[in-house]
Structures are given as structure tokens and as C-alpha cells.
C-alpha positions in Angstrom: 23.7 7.6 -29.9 25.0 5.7 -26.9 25.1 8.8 -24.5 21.7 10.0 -25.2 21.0 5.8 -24.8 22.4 6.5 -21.6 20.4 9.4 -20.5 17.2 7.6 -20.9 18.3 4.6 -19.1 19.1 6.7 -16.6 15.7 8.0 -15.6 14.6 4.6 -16.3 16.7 3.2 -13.9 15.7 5.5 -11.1 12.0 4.6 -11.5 12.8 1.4 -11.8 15.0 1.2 -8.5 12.7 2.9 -6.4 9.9 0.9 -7.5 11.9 -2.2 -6.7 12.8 -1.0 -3.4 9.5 -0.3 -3.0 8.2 -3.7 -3.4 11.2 -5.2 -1.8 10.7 -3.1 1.6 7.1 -4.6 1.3 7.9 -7.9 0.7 10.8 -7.7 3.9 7.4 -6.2 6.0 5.6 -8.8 4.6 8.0 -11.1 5.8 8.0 -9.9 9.2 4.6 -9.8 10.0 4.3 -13.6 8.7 6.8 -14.8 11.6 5.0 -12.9 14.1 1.7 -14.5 12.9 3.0 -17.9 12.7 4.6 -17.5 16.4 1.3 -18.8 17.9 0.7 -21.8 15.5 0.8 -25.2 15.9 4.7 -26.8 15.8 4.2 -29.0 12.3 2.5 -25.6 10.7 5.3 -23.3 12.2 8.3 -25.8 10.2 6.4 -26.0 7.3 6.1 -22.3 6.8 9.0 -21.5 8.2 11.2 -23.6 5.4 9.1 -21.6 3.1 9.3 -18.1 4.4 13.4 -18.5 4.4 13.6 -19.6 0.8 11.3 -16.1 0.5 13.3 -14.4 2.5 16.5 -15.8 0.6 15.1 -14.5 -2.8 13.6 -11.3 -1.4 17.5 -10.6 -0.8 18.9 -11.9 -3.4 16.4 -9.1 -5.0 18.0 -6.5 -3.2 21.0 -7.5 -4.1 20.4 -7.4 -7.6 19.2 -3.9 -7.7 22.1 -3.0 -5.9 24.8 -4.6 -7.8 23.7 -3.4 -11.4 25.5 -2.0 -13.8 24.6 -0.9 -17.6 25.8 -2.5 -20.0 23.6 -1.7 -22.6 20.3 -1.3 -23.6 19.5 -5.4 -24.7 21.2 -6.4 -21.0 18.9 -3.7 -19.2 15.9 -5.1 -21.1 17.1 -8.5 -20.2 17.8 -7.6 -16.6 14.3 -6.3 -16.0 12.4 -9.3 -17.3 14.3 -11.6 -15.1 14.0 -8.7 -12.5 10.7 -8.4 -12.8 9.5 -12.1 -13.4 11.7 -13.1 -10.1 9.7 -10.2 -8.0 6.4 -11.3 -9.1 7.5 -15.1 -8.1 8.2 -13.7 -4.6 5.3 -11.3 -4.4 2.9 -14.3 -5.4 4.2 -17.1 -3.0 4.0 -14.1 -0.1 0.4 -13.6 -0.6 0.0 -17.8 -1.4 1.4 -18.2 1.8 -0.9 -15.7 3.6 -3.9 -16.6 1.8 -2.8 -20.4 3.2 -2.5 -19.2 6.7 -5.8 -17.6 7.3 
């Protein structure tokens, strides 16, 4: 039924959010340590990256805020929720390391 439904979202959810928070807090370190590393580049490279490390930084909150603002409201929305969740994350994880990978 929809309280043992419930239940097992629940524990789901908890895994799910820590694991999010996880990957956010490492994105948002991630972040960081990009704009001290870009601190010493050229003026041209420095705007370029920077445009690109806000729109990151935008999304990496927008994340956050996500995770914080769900509710339940059933078990197709929760499967829905963590596709686009998870899909959105990758997006963000990917362009972090692109951008890293670009800077070395």
C-alpha cells in the first residue's frame, strides 16, 4: 500500500540526499578551487571561464535547491524527479571536469 510505498521511499530518499549532497559539496569545492586556479591566468582566459564557471555555479545551486525543496508525491514523480536529478548532476559534474581538463 501507499504507506509501506512510503517507507521505502523514505530510506531511499536519505541515500539519495546524502549522496546528492555529497556530490554537490564536491562540485561547490570543485568550484572553488577553479577560481583560485584561474586567479593567475591571462585576462581573455579568466572571462571565458569565468562566464562558464557561474552558469556551473548557477546550476550546482539550483541542485541544492532541488534536493532541498522536495516533496513526495508519489512513487512515478520520485522516479521522475531522480532522472532529471540525476541527468542534471551528471551535466554539471561533466562540464566541471571538461573545464579542468581544459585548463591544464
Amino acid at each position: 500500500g501507499a504507506k509501506k510505498e512510503k517507507t521505502k521511499f523514505d530510506k531511499e530518499w536519505k541515500e539519495f540526499k546524502s549522496n546528492a549532497e555529497i556530490k554537490i559539496n564536491a562540485n561547490e569545492k570543485r568550484i572553488g578551487e577553479f577560481k583560485v586556479k584561474i586567479k593567475t591566468a591571462s585576462k581573455e582566459v579568466k572571462a571565458d571561464y569565468d562566464k562558464e564557471i557561474t552558469v556551473l555555479e548557477q546550476k550546482n545551486v539550483e541542485l541544492k535547491k532541488k534536493i532541498n525543496e522536495y516533496k513526495y508525491e508519489g512513487k512515478d514523480k520520485w522516479e521522475e524527479f531522480k532522472q532529471g536529478f540525476n541527468r542534471d548532476m551528471d551535466i554539471v559534474g561533466k562540464a566541471l571536469k571538461d573545464l579542468w581538463a581544459k585548463k591544464d
